[in-house]
N, CA, C and O atoms as a DFTB+ gen file, in Angstrom:
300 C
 N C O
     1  1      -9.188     206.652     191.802
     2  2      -9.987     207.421     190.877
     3  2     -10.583     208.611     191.606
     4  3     -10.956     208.700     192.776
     5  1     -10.578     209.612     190.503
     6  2     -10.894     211.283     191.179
     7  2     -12.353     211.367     190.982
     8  3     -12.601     211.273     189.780
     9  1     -13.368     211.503     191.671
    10  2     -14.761     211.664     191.821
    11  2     -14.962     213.286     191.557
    12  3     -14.479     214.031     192.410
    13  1     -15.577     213.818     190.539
    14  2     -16.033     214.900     190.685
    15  2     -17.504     215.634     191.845
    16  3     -17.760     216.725     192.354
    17  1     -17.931     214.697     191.815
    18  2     -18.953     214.555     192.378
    19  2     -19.609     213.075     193.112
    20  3     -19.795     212.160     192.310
    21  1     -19.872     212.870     194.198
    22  2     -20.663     211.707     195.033
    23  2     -21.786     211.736     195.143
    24  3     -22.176     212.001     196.280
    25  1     -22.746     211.516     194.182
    26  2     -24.536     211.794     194.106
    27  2     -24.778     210.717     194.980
    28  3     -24.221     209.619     194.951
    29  1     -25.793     211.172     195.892
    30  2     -26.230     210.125     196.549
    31  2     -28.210     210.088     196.851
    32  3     -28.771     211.153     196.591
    33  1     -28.786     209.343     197.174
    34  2     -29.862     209.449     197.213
    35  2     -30.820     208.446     198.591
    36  3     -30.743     207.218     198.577
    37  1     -31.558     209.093     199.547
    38  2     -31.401     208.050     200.293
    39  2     -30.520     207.692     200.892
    40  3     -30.570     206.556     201.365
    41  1     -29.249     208.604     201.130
    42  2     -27.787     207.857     202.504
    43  2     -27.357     206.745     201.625
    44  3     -26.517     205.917     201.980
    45  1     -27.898     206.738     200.564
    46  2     -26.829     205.555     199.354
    47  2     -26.384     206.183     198.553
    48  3     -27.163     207.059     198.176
    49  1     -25.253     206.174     197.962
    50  2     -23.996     206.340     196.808
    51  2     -24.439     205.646     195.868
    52  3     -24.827     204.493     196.056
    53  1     -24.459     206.266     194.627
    54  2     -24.733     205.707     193.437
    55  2     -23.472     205.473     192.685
    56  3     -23.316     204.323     192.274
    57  1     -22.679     206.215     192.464
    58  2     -21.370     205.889     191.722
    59  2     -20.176     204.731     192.301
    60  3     -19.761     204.364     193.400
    61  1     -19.906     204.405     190.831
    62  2     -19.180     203.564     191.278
    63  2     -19.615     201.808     192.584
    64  3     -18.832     201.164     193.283
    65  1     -21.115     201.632     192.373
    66  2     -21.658     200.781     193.160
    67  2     -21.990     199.716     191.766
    68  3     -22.110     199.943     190.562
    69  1     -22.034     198.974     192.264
    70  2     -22.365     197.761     191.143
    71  2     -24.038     198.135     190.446
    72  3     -24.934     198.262     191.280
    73  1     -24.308     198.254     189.361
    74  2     -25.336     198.670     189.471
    75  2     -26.549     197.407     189.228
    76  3     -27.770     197.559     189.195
    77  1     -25.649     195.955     189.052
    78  2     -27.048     195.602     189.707
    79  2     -27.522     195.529     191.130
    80  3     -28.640     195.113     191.432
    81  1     -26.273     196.115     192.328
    82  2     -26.669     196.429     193.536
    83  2     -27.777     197.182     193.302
    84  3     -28.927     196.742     193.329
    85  1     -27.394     198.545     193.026
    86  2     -28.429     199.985     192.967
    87  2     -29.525     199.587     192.276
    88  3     -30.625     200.096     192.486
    89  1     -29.259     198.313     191.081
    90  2     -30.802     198.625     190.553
    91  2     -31.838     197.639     191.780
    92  3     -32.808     198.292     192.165
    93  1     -31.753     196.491     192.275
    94  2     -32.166     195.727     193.247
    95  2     -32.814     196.977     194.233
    96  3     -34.006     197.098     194.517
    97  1     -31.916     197.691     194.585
    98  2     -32.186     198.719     195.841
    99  2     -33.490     199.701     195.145
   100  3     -34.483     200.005     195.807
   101  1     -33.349     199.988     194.165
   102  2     -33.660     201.395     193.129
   103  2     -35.560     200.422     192.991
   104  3     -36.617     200.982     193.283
   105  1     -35.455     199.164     192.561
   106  2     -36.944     198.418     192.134
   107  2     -37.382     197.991     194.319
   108  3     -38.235     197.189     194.700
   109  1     -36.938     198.403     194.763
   110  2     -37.694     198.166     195.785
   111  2     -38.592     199.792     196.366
   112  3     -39.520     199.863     197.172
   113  1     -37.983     200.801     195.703
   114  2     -38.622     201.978     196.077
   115  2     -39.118     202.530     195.090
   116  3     -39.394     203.677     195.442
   117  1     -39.452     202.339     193.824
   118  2     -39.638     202.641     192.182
   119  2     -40.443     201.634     191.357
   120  3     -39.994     201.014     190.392
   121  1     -41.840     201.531     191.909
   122  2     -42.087     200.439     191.188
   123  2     -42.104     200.505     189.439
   124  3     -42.191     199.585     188.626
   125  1     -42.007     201.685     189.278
   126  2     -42.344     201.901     187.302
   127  2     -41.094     202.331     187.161
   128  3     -40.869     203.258     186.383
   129  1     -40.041     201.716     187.910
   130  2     -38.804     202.415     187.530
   131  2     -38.220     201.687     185.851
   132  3     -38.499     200.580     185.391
   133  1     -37.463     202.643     185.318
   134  2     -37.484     202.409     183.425
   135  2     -36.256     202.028     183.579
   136  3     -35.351     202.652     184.134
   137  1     -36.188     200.151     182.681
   138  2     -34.544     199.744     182.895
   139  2     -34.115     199.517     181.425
   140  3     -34.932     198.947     180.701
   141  1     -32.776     199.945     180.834
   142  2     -33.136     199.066     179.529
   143  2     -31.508     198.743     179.812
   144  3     -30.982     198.562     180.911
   145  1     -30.663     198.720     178.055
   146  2     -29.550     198.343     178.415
   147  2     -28.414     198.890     179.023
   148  3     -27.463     198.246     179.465
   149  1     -28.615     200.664     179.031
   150  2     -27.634     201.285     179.328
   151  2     -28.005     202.036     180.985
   152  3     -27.690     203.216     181.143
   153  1     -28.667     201.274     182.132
   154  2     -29.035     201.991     183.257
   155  2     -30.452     201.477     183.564
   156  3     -30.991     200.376     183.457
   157  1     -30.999     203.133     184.141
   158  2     -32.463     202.975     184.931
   159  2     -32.921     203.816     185.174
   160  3     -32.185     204.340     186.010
   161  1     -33.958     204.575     184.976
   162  2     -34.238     206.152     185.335
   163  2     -35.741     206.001     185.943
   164  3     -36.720     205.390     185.515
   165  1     -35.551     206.771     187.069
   166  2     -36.593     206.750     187.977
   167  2     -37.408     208.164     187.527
   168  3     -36.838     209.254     187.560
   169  1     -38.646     208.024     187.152
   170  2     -39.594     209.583     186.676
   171  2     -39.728     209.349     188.275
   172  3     -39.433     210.317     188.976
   173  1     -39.990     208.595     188.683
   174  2     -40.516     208.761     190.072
   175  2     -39.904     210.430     191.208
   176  3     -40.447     211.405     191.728
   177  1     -38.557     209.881     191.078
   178  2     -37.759     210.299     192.081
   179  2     -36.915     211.505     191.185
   180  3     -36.286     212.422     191.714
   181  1     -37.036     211.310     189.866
   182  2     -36.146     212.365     188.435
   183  2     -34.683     212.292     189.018
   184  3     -34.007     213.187     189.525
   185  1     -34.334     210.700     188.752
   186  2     -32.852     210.190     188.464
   187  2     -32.590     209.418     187.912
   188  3     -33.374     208.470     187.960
   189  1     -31.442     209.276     187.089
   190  2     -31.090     208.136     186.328
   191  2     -29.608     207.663     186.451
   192  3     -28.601     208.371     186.448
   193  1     -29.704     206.243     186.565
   194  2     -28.354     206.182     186.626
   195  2     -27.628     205.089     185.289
   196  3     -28.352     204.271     184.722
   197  1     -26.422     205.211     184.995
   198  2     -25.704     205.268     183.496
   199  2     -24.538     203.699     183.872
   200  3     -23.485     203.693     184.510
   201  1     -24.943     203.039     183.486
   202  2     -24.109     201.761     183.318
   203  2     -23.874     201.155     182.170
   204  3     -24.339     200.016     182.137
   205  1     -23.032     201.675     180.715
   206  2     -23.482     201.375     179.589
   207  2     -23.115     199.926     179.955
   208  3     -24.055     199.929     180.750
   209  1     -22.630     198.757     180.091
   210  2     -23.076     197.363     179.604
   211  2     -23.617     196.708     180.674
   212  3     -23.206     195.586     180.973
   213  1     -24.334     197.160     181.186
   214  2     -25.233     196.631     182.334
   215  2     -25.986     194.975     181.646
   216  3     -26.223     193.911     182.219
   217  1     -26.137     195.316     180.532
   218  2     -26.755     194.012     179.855
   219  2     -26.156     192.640     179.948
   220  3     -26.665     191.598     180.360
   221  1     -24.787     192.910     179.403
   222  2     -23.430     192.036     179.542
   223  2     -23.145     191.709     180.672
   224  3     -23.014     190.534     181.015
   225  1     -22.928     193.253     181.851
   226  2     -22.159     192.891     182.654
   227  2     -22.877     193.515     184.336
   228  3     -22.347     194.251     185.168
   229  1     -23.960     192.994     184.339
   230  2     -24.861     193.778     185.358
   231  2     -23.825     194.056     186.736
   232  3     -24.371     194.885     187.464
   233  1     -22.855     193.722     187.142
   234  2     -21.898     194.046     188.091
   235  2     -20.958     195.043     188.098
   236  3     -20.195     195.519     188.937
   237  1     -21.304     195.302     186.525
   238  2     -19.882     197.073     186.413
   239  2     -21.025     198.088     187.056
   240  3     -22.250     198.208     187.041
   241  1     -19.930     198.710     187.597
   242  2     -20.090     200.040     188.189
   243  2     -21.149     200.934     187.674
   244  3     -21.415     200.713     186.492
   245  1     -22.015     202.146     188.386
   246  2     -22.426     202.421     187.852
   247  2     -21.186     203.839     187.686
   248  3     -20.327     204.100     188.528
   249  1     -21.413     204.600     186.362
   250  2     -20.493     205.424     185.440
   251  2     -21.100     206.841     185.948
   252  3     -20.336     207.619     186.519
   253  1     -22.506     207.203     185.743
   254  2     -22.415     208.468     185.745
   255  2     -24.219     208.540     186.400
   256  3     -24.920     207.541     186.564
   257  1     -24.678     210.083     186.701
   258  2     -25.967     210.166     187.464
   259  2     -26.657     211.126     186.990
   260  3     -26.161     212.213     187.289
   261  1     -28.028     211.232     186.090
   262  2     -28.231     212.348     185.878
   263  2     -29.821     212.951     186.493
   264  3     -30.893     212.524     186.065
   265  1     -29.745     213.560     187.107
   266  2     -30.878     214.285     187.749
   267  2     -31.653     215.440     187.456
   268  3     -31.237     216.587     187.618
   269  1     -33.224     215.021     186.854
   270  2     -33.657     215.990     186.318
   271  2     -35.372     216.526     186.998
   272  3     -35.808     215.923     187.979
   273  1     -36.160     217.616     186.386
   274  2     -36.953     217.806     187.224
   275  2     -38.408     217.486     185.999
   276  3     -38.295     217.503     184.773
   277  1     -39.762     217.200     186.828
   278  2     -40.230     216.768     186.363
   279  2     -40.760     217.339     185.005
   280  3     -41.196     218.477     184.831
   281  1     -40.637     216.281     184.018
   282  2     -41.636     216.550     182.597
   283  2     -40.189     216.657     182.039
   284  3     -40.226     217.418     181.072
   285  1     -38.929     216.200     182.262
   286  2     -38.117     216.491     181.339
   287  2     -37.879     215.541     180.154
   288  3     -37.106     215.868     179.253
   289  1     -38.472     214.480     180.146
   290  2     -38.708     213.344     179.394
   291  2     -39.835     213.060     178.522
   292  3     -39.866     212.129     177.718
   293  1     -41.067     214.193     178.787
   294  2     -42.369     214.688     178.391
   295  2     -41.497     214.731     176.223
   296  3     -40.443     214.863     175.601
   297  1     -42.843     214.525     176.072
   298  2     -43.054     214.977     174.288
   299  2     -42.699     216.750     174.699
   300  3     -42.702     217.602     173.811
């Protein structure tokens, strides 16, 4: 598989890592980090990462990374 991009954060790779690896890793540096069914987005750090069946299948990969700057989630 062709990677457009290798986001990484911390000397860790987010794509393509199991994301209940990353999320384990992600709640040890994030304590208000936001999990629901599709990922985890850190306001902390303004990243999120995209695992749609994380619910089902907390071991698929994570899919995609999106990085934003603060207040982008603001009303």
């Amino acid at each position: 598989m062709f990677l457009a991009a290798d986001p990484t954060f911390e000397g860790k790779h987010l794509i393509e890592r199991p994301f209940d690896k990353v999320l384990d890793w992600l709640q040890t540096i994030d304590d208000s980090l936001d999990v629901d069914n599709t990922g985890a987005t850190s306001q902390k750090f303004g990243f999120g990462v995209y695992a749609p069946n994380c619910e089902e299948s907390p071991s698929d990969p994570v899919e995609a990374v999106i990085v934003f700057e603060k207040g982008y989630y603001d009303n």
